[in-house]
N, C-alpha and C positions, 0 to 999 in steps of 0.2 A: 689555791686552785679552785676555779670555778666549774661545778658540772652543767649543760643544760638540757632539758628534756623539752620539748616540743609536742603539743599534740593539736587534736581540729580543723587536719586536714579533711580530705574526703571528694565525691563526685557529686557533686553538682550541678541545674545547668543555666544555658544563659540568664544573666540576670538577678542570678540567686543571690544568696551569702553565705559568709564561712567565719567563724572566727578560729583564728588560731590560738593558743595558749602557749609559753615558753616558760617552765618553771627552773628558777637560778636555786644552787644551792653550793654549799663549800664557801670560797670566802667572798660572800657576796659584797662586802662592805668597801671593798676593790673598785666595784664596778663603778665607772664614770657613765657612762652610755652602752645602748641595747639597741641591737636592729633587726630586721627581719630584709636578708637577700634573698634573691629565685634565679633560679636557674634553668632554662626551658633545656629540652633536649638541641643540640646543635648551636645554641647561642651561649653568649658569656656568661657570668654568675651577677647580676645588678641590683645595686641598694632600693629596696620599695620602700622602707623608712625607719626614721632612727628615732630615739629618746632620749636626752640626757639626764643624769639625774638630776637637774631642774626644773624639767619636764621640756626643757626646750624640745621639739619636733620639727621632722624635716621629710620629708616625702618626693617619691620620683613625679616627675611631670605627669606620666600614663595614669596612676592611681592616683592623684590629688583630686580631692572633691568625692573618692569612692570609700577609701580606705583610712581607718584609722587607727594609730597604736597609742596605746597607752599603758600603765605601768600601776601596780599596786604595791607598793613598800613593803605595808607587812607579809605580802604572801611573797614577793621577791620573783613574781610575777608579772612578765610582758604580755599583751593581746594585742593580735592586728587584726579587728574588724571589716572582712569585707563585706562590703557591697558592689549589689547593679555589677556583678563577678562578667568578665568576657570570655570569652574559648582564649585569647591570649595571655590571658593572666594564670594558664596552664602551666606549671612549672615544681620543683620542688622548694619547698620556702624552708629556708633556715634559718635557726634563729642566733645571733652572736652580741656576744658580750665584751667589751673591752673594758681592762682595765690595766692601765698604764701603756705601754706599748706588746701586751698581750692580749690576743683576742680568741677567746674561745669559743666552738662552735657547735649547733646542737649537732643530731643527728639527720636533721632534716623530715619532712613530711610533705607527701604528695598536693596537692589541689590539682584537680581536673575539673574543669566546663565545658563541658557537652553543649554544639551548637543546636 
């Protein structure tokens, strides 16, 4: 079983950045891929981007060119770097882990951008 903990949300405003941190722990050696979805209030839950452990990356249309994840082995450690942040990229961002056809998910953390 995989636990994940998320941190590096926070308020923000236009413009700004934020990075997130999602720390894997339990059996991480499971994990094929990692990603970071958000979840605005009243809209659906959607993938802002993933990692594989080849480091293949993939990103939603809105952030491409702003945001970037990337992944550190030893620490078993995800990060979505944002930048150039919008009021719409207001949302709770969670971080998830699949491995095999299980996917665990963190607890989730705020980001807000103040226009």
């Amino acid at each position: 079983q995989v636990q994940l903990v998320e941190s590096g949300g926070g308020l923000v405003q236009d413009g700004g950045s934020l990075r997130l941190s999602c720390a894997a722990s339990g059996n991480t050696f499971s994990v094929r891929a990692m990603a970071w979805y958000r979840q605005a209030p009243g809209k659906q839950r959607e993938l802002v981007a993933s990692i594989t452990d080849s480091g293949t990356t993939r990103y939603a249309g809105s952030v491409k060119g702003r945001f970037t994840i990337s992944r550190d082995n030893a620490k078993n450690t995800v990060y979505l770097q944002m930048n150039s942040l919008k009021p719409d990229d207001t949302a709770v961002y969670s971080c998830a882990a699949v491995a095999g056809y299980v996917t665990t998910w963190g607890q989730g953390t705020q980001v807000t951008v103040s226009s």
